[in-house]
C-alpha positions in Angstrom: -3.0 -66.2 177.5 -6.5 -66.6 176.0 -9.1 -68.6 178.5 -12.4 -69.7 177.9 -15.5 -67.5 179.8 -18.4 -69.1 179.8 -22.5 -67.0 179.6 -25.1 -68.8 180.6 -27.9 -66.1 180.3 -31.6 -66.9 180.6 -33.9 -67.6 177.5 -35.1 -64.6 177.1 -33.6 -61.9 174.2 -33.3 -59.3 177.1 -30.1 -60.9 178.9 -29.1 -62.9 175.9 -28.5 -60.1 173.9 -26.3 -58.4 176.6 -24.3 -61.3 177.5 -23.9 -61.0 173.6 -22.3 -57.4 173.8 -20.1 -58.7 176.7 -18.9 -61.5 175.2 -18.3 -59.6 171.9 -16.0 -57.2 174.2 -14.3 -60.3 175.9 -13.2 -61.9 172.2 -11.7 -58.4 171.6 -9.6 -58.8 174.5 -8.4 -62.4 172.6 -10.4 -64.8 174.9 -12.7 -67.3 174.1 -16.6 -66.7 174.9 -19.0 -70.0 174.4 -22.8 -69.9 175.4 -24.4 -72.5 177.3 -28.1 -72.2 176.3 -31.7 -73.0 176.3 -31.8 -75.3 173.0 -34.3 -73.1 171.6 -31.5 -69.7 171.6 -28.4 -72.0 170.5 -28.9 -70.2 166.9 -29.2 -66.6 168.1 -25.4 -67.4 169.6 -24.5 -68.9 166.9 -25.7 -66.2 164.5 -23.1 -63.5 166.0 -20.5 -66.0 165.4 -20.3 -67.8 168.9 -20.0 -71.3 169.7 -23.2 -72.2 172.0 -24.2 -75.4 173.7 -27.7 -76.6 174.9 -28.5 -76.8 178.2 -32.4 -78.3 179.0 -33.8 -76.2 181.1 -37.2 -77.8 180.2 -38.9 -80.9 178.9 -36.8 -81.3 175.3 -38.8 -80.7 172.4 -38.0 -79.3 168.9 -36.7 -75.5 169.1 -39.6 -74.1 167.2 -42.0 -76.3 170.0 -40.8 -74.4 172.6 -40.6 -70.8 170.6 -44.6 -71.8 170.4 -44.5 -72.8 174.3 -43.5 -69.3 175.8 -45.4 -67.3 172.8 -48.8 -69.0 174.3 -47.9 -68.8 178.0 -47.0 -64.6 177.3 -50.4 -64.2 175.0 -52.5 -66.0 177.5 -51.9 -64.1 180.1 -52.6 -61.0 177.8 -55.3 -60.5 179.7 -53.4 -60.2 182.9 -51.3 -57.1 181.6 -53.8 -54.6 182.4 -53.5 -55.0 185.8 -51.2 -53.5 188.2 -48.3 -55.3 189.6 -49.7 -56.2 192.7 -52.5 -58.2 190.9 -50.3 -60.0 188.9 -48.8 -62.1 191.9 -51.5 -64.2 191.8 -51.5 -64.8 188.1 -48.4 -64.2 185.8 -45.9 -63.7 188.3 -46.6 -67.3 190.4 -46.9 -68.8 187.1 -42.7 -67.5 186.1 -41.8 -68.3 189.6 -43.2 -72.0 188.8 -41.7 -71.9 185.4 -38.4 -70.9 186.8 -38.0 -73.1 189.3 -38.3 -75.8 186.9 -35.9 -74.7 184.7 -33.2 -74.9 187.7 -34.4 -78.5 187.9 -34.2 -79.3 184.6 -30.5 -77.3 184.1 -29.0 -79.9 187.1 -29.6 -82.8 184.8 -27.4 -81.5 181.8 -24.9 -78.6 183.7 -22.4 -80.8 185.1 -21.7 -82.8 181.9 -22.0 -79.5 179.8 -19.2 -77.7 181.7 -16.9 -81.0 182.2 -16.8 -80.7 178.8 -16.7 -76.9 177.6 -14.0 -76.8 181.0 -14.5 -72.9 181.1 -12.4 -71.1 183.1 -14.9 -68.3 184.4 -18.7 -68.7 184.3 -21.1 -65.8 183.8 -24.9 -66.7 184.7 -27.9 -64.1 184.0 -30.8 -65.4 185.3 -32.8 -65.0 188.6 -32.5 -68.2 190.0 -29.3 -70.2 191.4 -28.1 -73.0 189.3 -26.2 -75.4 191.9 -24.0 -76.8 189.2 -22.1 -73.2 188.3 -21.5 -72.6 191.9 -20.4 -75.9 192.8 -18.1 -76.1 189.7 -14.7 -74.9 191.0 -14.3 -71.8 189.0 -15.0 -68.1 189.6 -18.3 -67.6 188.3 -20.1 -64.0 188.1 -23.6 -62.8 188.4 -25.2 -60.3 185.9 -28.0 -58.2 186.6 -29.8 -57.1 183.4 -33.1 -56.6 184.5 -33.6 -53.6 187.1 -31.0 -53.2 190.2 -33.7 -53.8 192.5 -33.5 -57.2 192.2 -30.2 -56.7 194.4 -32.7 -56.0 197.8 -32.2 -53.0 199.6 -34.9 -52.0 202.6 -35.0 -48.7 201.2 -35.8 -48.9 197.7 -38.7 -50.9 195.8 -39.4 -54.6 195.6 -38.4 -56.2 192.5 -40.8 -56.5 190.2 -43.6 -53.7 192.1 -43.2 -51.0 190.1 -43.8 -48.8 193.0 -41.8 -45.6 193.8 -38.9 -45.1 195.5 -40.5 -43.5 198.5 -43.7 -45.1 198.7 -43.1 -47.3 201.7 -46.9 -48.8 201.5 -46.7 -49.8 198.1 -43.3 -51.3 199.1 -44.7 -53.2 202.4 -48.0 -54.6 200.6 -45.8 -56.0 197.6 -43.5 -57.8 199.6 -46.3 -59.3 202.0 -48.4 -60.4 199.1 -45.5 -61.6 197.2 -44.0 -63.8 200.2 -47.7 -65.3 200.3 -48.4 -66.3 197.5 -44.5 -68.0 196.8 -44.2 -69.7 199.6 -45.1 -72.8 198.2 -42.9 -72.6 195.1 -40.5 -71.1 197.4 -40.4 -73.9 199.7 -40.3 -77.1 196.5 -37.1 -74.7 195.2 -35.6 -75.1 198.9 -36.2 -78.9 199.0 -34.1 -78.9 195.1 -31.4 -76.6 196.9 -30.7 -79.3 199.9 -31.6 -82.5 197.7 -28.2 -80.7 195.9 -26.1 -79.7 199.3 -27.1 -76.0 198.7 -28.5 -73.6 201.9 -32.1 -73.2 201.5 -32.7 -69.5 201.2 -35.1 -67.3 203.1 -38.1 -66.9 201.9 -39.0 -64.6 198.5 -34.9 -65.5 197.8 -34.1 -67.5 194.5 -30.8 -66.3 194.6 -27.5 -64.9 195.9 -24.6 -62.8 194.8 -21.6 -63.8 193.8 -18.5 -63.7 196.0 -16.7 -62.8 192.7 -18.5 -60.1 190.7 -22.1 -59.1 191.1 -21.8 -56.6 187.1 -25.4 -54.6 187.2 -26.6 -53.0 183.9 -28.5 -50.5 185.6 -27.6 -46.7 184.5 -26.2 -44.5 187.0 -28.6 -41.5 186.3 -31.6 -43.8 187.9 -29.6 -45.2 190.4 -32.1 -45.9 193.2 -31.2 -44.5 197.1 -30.0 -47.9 199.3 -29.4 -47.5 202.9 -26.9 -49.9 202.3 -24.6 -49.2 199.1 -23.0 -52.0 197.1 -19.3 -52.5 197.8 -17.6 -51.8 194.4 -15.4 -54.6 194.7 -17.6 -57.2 194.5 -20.8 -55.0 192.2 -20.0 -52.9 189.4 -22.6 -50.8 187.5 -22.1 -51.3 183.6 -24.5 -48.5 182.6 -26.0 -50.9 180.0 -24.4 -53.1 177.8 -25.1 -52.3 174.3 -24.6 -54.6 171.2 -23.1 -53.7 168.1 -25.8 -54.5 165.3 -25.9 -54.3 161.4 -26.5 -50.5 160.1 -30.3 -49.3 159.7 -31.0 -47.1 156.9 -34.4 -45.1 158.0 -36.7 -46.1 154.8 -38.8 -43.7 152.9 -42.2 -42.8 154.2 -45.5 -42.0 152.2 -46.4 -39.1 154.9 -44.8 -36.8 157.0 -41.7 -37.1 155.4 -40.1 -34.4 157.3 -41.8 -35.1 161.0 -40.3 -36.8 163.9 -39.3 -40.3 164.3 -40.6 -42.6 166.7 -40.0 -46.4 167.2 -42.3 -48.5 168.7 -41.4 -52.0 170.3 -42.5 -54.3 173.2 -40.2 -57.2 172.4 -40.7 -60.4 171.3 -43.1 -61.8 172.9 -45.2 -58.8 174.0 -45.6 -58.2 170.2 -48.3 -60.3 170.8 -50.7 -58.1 172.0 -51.7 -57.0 168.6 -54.7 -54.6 169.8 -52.6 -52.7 171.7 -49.7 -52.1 168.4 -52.8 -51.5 166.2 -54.4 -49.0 168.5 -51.0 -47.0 168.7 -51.0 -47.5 164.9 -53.9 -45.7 164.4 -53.3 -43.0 166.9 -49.9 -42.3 165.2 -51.6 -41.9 162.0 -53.2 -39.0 162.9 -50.3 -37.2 164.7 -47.4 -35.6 162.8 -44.9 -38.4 163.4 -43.2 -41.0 161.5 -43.1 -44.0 163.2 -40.9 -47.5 162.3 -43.2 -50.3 164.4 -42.0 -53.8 165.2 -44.8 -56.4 165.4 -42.8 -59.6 165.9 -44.3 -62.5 163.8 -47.5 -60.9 163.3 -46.7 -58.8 160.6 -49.3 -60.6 158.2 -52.2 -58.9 160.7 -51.8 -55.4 159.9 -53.1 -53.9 156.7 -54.1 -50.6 155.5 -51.2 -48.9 157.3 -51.3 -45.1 158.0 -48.6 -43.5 155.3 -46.8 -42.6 158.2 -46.0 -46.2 159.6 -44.0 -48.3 159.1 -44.0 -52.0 159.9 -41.5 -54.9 160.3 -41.3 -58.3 162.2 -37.6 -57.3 163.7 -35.4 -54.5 164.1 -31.9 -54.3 164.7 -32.5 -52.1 168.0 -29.4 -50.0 168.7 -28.8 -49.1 165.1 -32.9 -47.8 164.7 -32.9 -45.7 168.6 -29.9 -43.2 167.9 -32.2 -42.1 164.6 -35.4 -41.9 166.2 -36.5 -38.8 168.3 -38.4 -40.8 170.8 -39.5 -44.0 172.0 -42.7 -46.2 172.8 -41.3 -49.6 174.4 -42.9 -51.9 177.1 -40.0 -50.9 179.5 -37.7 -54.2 178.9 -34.1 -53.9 180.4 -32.7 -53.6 176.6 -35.1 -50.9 175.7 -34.6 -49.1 179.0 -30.9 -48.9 179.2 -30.7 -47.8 175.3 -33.2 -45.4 175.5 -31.0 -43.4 178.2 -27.5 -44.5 176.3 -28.4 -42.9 173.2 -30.4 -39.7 174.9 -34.2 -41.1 173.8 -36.9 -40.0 175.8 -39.1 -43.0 176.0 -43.1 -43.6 176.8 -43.2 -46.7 178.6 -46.2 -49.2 178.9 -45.2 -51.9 180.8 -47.0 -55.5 181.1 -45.1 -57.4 183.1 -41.7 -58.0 185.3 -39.6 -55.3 185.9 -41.2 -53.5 182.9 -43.5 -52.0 186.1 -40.1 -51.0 187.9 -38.5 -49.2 184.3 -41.4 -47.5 183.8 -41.9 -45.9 187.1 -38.2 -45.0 187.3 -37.9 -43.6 183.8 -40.9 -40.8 185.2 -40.2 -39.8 188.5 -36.2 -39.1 187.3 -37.6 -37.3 184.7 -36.2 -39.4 181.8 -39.3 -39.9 180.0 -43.3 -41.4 180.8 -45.0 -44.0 182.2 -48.3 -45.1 180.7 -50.5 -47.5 181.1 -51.1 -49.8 178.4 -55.3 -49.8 178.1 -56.0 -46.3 180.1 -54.7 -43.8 177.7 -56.8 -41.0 175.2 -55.1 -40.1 172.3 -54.9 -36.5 173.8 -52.9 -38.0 176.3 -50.5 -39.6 174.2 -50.2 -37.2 172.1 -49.7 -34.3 174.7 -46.5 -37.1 176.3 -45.2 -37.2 172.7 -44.9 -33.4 172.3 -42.9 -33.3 175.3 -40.9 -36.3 174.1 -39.7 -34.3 171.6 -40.0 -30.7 173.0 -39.1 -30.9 176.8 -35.6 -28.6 176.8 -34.7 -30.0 180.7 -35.3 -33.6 179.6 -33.4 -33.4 176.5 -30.5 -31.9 179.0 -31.5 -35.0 181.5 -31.4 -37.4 178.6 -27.8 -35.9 177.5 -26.0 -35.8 180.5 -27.0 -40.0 180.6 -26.0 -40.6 177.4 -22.7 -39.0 177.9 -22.0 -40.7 181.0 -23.1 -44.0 179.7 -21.1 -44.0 176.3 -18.3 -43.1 178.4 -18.0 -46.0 180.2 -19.0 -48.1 178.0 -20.2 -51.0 179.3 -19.2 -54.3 177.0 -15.5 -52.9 177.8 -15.8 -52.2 181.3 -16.9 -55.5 181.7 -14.7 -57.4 179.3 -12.0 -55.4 181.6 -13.6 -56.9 185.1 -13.9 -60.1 183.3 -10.3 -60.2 182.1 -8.9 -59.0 185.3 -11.0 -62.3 187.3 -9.9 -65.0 184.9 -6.6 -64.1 185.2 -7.0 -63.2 189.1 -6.1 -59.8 189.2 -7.7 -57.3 190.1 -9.2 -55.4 187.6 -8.7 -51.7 186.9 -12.3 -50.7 186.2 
């Protein structure tokens, strides 16, 4: 019997994009997937061919208002993402906390009617925040995790969003301390929103909790961190990414270095925005015997005079470019991370922000590929990262192993299965 599951990820194209390969897998299995969405992401939904409703989760204004919103909140703190991750509390992290808060607020007005109507019969929410409405609505309702698995707390493993290492317990201590500072405040308006809608106020630094149902973390087994306390597989299952299926990619023809390794360089959507940072790399690449495909979002009309050996486009359809590159320069977003390490890529990462810091610090010290910063770097350097990219016998092994672990379970299906198994309340053989 078919039944309707409904994903409610966040506005971002990280977790959209994943709840996208789920619910691809779920429609395969002859259910029906809807969206409930941020109006300004209703069109990437219904470009795959889903049905998506809007969900406020700010001050309504047209779609391409918004787009411009979040574009100038990322590119003014440009500035910011030079710093490490501890002095970003003050600045870029408080001001997503704020953001974030308000978009629970501003979900409560519109939730409940949304989901009277859509009646789903499962709910699927990836975001970092509770929404009281999905909990209170009287139907399983599952939690996805597709940024890092840290942000499932453990005392023996990194704060979320730190980027420290796994066993540098000072880095760990001072990050939590500064972080509990500096939220209290936003902390404590969220916990006044949870009681003003019969929810437990949660200790401080929380935004939100597991699910009773199914807790489904994208994170990739071969950088699983160490927790004191493991997760109990019936209630958190590791996906090991959830890749989407994507229209072909044909590599084009370059001018230079026609027969020279590939590389792909990306940092998203919005950190496409830092334009000095893609034209530095652009110019460094141009003197190294590479090929490189490079997305620069919407500002493609800023670069001119390319190297012969670049090539430039405002989008990319991700999965279909990394299995024919040879490595990777991303700004360690969830997406990139996970299908770097699906499809064996060794990856250079230079995170800005979020758990960026976390991906990029786990991807090096398990051996799976670099961490960089984004400003401190010589061309030597980069260069001498790239060789072993693409020359490192033990990581290609590493990088292998992860792939063929990953593909095997292949996430979209595992969770379609887990998904499948709850709606119909069985368990699930996963």
């Amino acid at each position: 019997m078919s039944r309707t599951i409904a994903f409610f990820p966040e506005a971002a194209y990280g977790p959209a994009l994943n709840s996208v390969g789920i619910a691809q897998a779920v429609q395969a299995l002859g259910h029906k997937a809807v969206f409930l969405s941020d109006p300004g992401f209703l069109d990437v939904y219904r470009g795959y061919g889903f049905e998506a409703h809007a969900v406020n989760l700010s001050e309504p204004m047209p779609p391409e208002q918004m787009a411009k919103f979040w574009t100038d909140f990322i590119n003014g703190h440009i500035p910011n993402f030079n710093k490490s991750p501890y002095e970003q509390i003050d600045n870029y992290v408080r001001d997503c906390w704020e953001a974030i808060v308000e978009t629970a607020k501003w979900a409560q007005k519109d939730l409940p009617g949304v989901l009277a109507s859509v009646k789903p019969d499962l709910i699927c929410v990836d975001n970092v925040i509770l929404f009281p409405a999905i909990k209170q609505f009287g139907k399983p309702w599952v939690r996805i995790i597709s940024c890092s698995e840290n942000e499932i707390e453990d005392p023996d493993i990194p704060p979320h969003l730190s980027g420290c290492g796994e066993t540098d317990k000072a880095c760990h201590a001072a990050y939590r301390a500064r972080f509990e500072e500096v939220i209290k405040p936003i902390h404590d308006d969220f916990n006044a929103f949870l009681a003003a809608n019969n929810e437990t106020p949660y200790p401080l630094g929380q935004f939100f909790e597991t699910s009773p149902f199914m807790n489904l973390l994208l994170y990739p087994e071969a950088v699983k961190f160490h927790r004191r306390h493991p997760l109990p597989p019936a209630r958190f299952q590791y996906l090991e990414g959830c890749v989407r299926t994507e229209v072909p990619y044909e590599v084009p023809a370059f001018a230079a270095n026609a027969d020279k390794p590939l590389l792909y360089v990306s940092f998203g959507s919005l950190g496409s925005g830092d334009t000095a940072l893609l034209k530095r790399l652009i110019a460094t690449i141009g003197k190294l015997p590479y090929r490189a495909l490079v997305n620069v979002g919407e500002y493609k009309g800023q670069y001119e005079a390319l190297p012969p050996n670049v090539i430039v486009e405002s989008w990319f359809p991700q999965p279909s470019v990394i299995p024919l590159v040879d490595a990777v320069i991303h700004h360690g977003g969830n997406n990139s991370f996970t299908e770097c390490l699906y499809f064996g890529k060794p990856a250079i990462i230079m995170p800005y922000v979020w758990d960026g810091h976390d991906n990029a610090t786990r991807v090096d010290e398990t051996g799976h590929g670099f961490k960089l910063h984004r400003q401190n770097w010589t061309e030597d350097e980069l260069a001498a990262k790239l060789r072993s990219c693409v020359g490192d016998a033990a990581m290609k092994a590493r990088l292998a192993a992860a792939s063929a672990h990953m593909q095997a379970q292949n996430g979209p299906q595992k969770a379609a299965r887990i998904l499948d198994g709850l709606v119909k309340g069985v368990h699930a053989d996963v």
